[in-house]
LOKEMI-200988 format. One line per 5 residues: number of its first residue (from 1); their letters; for each residue x, y, z of C-alpha. Coordinates in pm, whole numbers, plus 32768, in hexadecimal, padded with zeros to 4 digits. Layout:
residues N
NUM> a> X,Y,Z  ...
end
This chain:
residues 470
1> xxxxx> 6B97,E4F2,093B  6C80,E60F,097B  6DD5,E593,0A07  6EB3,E69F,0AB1  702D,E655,0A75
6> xxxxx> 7089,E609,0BEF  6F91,E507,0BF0  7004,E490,0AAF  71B1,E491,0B17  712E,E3DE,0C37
11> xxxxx> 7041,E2B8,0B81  714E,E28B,0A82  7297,E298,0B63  7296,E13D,0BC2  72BA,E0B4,0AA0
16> xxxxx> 7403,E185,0A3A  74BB,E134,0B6B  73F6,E210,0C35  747F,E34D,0CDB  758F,E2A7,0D99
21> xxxxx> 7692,E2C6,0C64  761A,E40B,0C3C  7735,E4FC,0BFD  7818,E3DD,0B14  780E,E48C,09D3
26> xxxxx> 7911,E45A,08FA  78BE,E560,0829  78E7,E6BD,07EE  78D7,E729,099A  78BE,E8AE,0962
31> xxxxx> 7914,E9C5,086B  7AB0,E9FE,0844  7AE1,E8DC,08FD  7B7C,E79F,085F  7A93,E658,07EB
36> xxxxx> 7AB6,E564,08D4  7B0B,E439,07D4  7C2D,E536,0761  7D8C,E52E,0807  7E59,E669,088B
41> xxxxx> 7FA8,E5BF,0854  80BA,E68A,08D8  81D7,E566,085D  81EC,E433,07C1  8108,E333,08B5
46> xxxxx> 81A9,E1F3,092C  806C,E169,09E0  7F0D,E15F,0978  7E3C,E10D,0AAE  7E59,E0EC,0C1E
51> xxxxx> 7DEB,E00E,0CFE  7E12,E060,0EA4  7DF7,DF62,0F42  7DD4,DFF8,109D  7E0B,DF3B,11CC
56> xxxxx> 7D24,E00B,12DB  7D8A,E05D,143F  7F07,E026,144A  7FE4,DEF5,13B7  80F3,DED7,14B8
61> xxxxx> 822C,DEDD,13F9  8307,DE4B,14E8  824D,DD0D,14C6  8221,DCE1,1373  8314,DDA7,1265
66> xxxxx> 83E7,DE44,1353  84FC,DD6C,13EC  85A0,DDDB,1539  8690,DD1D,15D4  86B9,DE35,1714
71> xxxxx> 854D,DDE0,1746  85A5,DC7B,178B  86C1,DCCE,1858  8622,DD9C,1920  84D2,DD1B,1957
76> xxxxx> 845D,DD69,1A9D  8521,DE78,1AFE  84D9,DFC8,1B9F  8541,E0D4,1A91  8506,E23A,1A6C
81> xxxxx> 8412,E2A7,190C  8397,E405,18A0  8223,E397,1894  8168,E434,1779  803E,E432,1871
86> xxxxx> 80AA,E525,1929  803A,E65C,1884  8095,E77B,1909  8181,E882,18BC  828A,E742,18B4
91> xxxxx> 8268,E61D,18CC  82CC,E573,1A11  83E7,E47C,1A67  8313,E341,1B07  83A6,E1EB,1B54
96> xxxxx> 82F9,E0CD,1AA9  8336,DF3B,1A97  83EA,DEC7,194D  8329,DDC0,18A5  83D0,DD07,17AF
101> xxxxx> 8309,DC6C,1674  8216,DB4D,16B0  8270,DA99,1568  839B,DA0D,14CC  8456,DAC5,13D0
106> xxxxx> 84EA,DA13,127F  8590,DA8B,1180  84F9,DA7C,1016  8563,DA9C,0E7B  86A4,DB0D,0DFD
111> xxxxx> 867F,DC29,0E99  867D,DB97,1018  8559,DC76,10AD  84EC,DC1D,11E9  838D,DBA6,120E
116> xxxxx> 82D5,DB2D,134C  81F9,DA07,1367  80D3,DAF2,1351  8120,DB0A,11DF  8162,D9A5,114E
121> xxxxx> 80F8,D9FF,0FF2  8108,DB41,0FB0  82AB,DADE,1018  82B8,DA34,0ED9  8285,DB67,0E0C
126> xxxxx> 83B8,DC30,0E8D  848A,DC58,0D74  8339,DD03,0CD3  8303,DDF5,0DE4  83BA,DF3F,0E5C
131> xxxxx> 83A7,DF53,0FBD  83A8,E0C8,105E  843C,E085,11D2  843D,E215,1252  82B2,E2AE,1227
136> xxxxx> 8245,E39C,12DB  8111,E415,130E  8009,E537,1381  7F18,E4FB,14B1  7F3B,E3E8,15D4
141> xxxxx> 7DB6,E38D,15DF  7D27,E2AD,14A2  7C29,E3AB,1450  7D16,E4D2,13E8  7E53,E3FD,1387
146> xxxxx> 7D64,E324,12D6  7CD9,E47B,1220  7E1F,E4F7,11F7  7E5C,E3D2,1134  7D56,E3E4,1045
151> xxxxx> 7D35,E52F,1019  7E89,E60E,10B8  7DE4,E6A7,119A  7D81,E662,1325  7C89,E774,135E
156> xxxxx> 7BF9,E80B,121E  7B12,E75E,111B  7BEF,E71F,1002  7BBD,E624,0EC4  7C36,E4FF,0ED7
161> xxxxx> 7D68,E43D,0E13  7C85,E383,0D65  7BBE,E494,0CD6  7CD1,E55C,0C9E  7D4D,E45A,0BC0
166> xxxxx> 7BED,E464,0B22  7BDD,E5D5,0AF0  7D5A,E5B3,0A4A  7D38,E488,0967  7BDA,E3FD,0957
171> xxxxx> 7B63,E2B6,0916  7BB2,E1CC,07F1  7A97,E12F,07C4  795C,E216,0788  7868,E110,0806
176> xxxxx> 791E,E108,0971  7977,E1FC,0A88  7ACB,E274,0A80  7ADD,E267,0BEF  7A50,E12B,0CDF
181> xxxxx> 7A90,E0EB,0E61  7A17,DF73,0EB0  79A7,DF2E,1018  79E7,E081,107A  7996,E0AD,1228
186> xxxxx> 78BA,E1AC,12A8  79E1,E24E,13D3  7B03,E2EE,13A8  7A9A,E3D7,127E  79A0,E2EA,1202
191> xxxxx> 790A,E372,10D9  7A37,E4AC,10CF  7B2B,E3B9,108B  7A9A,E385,0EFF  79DC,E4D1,0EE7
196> xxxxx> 7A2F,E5C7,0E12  7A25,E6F1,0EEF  7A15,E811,0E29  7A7B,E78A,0CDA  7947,E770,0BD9
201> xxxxx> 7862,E67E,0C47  78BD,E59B,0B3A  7A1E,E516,0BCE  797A,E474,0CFC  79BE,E306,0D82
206> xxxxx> 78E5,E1F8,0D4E  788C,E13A,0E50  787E,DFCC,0E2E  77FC,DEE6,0F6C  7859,DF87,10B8
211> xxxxx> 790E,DEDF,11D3  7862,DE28,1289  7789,DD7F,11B7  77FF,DC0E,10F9  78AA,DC5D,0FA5
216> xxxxx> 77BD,DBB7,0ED4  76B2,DCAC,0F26  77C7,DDAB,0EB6  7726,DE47,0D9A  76A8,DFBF,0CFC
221> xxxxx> 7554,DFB9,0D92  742F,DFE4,0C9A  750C,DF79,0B88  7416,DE97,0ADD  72AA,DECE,0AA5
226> xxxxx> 71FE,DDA4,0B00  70AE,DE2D,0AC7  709D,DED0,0949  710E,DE1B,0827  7212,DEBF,074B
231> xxxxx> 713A,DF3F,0666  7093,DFCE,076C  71B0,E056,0805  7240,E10B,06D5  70F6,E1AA,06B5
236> xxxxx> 7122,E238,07F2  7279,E290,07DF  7203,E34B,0692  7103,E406,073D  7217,E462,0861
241> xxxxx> 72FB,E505,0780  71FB,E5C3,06C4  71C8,E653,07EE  731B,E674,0865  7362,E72D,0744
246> xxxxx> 7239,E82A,0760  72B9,E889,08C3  740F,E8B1,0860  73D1,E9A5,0745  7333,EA66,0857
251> xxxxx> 745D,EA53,0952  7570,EA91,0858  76B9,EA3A,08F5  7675,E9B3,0A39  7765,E89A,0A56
256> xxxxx> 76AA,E7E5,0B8E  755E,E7A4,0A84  7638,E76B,0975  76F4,E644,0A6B  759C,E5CE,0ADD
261> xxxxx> 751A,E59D,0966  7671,E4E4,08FA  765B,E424,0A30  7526,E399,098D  759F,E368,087B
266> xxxxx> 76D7,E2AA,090A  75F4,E1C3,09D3  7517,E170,08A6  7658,E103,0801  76D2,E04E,0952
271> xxxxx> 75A5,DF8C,095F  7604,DED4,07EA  7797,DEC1,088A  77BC,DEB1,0A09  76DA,DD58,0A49
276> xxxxx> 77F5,DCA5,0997  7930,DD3E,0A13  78C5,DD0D,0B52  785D,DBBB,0B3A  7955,DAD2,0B8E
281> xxxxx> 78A9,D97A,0B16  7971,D9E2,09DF  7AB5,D977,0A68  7B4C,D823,0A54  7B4C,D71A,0B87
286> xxxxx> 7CBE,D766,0B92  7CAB,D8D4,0BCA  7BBB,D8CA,0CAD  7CA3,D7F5,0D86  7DBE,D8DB,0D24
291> xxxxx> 7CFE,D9DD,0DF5  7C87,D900,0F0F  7B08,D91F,0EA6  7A5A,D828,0F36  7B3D,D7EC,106B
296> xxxxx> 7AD0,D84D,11A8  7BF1,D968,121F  7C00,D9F1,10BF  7AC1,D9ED,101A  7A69,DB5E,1068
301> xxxxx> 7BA7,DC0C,0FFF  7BDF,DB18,0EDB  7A7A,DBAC,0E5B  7AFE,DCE8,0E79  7C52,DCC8,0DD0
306> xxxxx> 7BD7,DC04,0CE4  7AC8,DD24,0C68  7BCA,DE3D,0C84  7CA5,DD67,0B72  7B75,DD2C,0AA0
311> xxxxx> 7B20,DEC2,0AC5  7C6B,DF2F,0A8A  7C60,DE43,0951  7B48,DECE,08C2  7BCF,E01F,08F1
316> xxxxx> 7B6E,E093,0A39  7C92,E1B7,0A7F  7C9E,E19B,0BFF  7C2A,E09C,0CF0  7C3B,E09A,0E53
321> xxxxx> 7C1A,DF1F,0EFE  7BCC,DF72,1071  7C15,DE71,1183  7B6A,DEFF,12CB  7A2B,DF01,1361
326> xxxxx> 7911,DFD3,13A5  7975,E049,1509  7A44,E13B,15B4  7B44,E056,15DE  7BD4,DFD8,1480
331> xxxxx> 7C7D,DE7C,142D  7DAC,DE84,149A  7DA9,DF6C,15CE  7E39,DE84,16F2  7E72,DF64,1829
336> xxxxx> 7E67,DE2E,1904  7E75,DCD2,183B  7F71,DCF1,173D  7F5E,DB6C,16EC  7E04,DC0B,161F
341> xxxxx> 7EED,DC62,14FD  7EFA,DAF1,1490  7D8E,DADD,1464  7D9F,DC10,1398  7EC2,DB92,12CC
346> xxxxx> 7DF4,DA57,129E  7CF3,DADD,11D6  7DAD,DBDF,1101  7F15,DB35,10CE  7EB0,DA19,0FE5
351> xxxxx> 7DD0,DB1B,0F27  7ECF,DC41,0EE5  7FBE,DAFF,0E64  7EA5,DAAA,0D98  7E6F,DBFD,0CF9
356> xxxxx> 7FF6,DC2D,0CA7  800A,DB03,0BC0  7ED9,DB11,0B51  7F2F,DC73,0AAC  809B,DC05,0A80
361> xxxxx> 800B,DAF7,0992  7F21,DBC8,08E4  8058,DCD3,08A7  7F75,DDB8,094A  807F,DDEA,0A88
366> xxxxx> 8153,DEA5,0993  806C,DFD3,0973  7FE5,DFA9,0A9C  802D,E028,0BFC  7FD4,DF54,0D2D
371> xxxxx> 8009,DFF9,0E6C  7FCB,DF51,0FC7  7F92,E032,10FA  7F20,E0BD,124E  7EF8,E1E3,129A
376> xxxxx> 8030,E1CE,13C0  80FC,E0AF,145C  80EB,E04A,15E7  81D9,E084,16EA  831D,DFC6,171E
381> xxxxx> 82A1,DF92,1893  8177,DEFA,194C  805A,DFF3,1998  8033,E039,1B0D  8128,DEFB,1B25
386> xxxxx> 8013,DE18,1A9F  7FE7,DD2D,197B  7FB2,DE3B,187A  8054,DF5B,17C0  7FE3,E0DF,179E
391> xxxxx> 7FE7,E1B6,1662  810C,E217,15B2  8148,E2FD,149E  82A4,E34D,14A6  82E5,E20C,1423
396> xxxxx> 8259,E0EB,133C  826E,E02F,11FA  81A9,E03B,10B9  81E9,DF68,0F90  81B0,DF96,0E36
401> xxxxx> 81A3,DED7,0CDB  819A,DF17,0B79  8155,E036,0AEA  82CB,E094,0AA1  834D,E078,0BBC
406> xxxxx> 84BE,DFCA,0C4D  8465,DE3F,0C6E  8507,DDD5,0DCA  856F,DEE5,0E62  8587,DF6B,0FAC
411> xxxxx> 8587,E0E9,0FCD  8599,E192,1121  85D3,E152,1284  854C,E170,1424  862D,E179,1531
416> xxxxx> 8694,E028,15D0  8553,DFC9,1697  8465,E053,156A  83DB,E181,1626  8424,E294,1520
421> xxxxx> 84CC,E2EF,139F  8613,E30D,13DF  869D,E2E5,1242  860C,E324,10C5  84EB,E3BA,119F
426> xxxxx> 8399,E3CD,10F5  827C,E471,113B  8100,E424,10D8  80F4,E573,0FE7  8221,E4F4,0F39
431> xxxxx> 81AA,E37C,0F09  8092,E43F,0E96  8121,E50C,0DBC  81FD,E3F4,0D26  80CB,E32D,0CE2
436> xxxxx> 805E,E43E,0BF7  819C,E463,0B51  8168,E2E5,0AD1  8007,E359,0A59  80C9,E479,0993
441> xxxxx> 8048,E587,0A6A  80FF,E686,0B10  8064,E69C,0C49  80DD,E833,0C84  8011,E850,0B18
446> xxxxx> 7EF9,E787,0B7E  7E2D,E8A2,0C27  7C9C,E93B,0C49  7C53,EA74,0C86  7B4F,EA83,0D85
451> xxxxx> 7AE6,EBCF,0E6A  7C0A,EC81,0DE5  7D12,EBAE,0E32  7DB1,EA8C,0D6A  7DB9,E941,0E05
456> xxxxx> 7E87,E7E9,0DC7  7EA9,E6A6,0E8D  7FF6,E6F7,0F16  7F84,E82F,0F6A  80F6,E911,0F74
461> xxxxx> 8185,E7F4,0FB8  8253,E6A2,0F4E  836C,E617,0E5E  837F,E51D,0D36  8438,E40A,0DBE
466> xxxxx> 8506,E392,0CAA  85E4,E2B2,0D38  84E3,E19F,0D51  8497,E1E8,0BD8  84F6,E0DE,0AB5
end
């Protein structure tokens, strides 16, 4: 029986992972470009890996890393605020409520950082983290601040971080992608914020679980073949790169093919690696519990952290652990019950805390950076004089860990009720850009050419920011 080669890609994709992880070659991605297991290393690398773990729709700051005692003082009163949503030529002057914090503050380590209550054990990992107290952001709505974070730009289809990190360094581990997103949401970029745009195929994201659905259906889909034994399925995958081959010595050069024929490749050599990283009945009774797996608040995220330090162990180079959902309304977006945030904090606190000494113990911390986010903080008042807070990027907190940078410090600064960077001011294209300088790239040197123009994260923007460097 004559078989035509579409109907043979699609009989035999299943088995290889199918043509979801299509496009996560590791390989050579297209003529005069570099392989993607190689490294363009511009200096001398202090971190290996990444992993964001990004806090969707807007951690308020004032009520968590961000003390304010002017917020307690003057909670309740009527004071004048240059609201951000008020876009028009400039922004207006508009009276709004103070609200102070709904949680406690303590302070915490040697170091004496201020946590809320929201943060219980995360607080106990100060003296390993470097706080940065004055971000500021792009883009007052989740969907382009949240873009802006992942990819530096609010209105144009741009790669994202973690791809560009894939296009500059690769993976270290053949047998993996270089690049994962677990439980990424569907809003607010959705599939944009781990694409890679117009970078070769090769550097996207992949996609494990999505939000919305429990983590322990979080997996690549059609990663195992069920059906076809693996003698069978080596025959196949035999037969599929006969093929492959045949149609690329026809189409000589054309980096999408040639990232479509590696992809299969990769996901043949997934399906012998992947099962086991990402199970977790591998880990001890005590590291489960380390993570909160098994407990009711904690399970979900747990999962998740818990995978991204198995990925990044195995050699995964960037991996993004998403806490949102799959609406247009992300986690932690409380315009009008702020006392959410504690449910929120609930699931994801004990986790994080989980995930910092479980790498810490492993001495993976050192060459690794953590980085915990949103894509903006809230608003130093009450929205419409409610129970909630609006958007704010002109002022919020990000931490990060490992990955050579200062243990237990605080860099930067808002004004006295939290509303915008005031000192040591940073913006997202330079937290960006000092990420990459960790991973030994130069993000002004880290550039594609693409319809005539050569493109970077930072675009023509940010700065190194050394002072937070060991």
């Amino acid at each position: 029986m004559n078989i035509s080669r579409r109907h043979a890609l699609r009989d035999m994709a299943c088995g290889f992972g199918g043509l979801a992880v299509g496009a996560l070659a590791h390989e050579q991605a297209s003529a005069g470009k570099p392989a993607a297991n190689s490294r363009i290393l511009h200096h001398p690398p202090k971190a290996k890996r990444v992993i964001f773990l990004f806090m969707a729709g807007g951690v308020s700051h004032v009520d968590s890393y961000d003390y304010k005692e002017k917020l307690f003082q003057d909670d309740g009163k009527m004071i004048r605020f240059d609201d951000a949503r008020t876009l028009a030529k400039t922004r207006k002057i508009v009276e709004h409520r103070v609200m102070k914090p709904l949680w406690n503050f303590e302070q915490y380590g040697q170091t004496g950082q201020h946590v809320s209550e929201l943060f219980p054990h995360t607080a106990r990992h100060v003296d390993d983290l470097c706080f940065l107290k004055g971000m500021h952001t792009e883009g007052v709505a989740h969907g382009p601040s949240t873009l802006f974070l992942h990819t530096g730009s609010i209105n144009l289809v741009r790669p994202s971080m973690g791809s560009w990190a894939n296009y500059g360094l690769g993976t270290e581990n053949n047998n993996l992608p270089g690049f994962v997103s677990i439980g990424p949401a569907m809003g607010n970029g959705g599939p944009r914020n781990y694409s890679n745009a117009f970078l070769p195929a090769a550097y996207q994201g992949t996609p494990v679980g999505r939000a919305g659905i429990p983590a322990h259906e979080a997996t690549i889909r059609n990663l195992i073949d069920f059906n076809n034994s693996p003698a069978e399925q080596r025959h196949q995958f035999e037969l599929l790169r006969q093929l492959n081959a045949e149609q690329a010595s026809r189409m000589p050069g054309d980096d999408k093919l040639e990232a479509v024929i590696s992809s299969f490749e990769l996901a043949w050599r997934m399906q012998n690696n992947a099962p086991d990283i990402l199970d977790l009945s591998q880990e001890s009774p005590s590291t489960l519990e380390m993570y909160g797996i098994g407990e009711k608040h904690t399970d979900n995220f747990g999962q998740y952290c818990l995978r991204a330090r198995r990925l990044s162990e195995a050699g995964v180079r960037y991996i993004q652990v998403n806490y949102t959902d799959n609406s247009n309304n992300p986690a932690w977006d409380q315009h009008s019950n702020m006392p959410k945030h504690i449910e929120h904090a609930r699931a994801t606190d004990k986790p994080v805390a989980g995930l910092l000494e479980d790498l810490k113990r492993r001495g993976l911390l050192e060459d690794t950076i953590v980085w915990w986010g949103s894509e903006f903080g809230r608003t130093p008042y009450a929205q419409n004089k409610g129970t909630g807070r609006d958007h704010n990027p002109d002022g919020f907190t990000v931490w990060l860990a490992g990955g050579g940078f200062k243990p237990g410090v605080s860099y930067g600064k808002t004004d006295s009720h939290g509303h915008h960077a005031v000192e040591q001011q940073v913006h997202m294209h330079d937290l960006h850009a000092t990420i990459f300088h960790q991973l030994g790239l130069d993000h002004k040197k880290l550039t594609y050419r693409y319809d005539g123009r050569d493109f970077r994260l930072t675009d023509v923007y940010g700065r190194v920011v050394s002072e937070i460097l060991s």
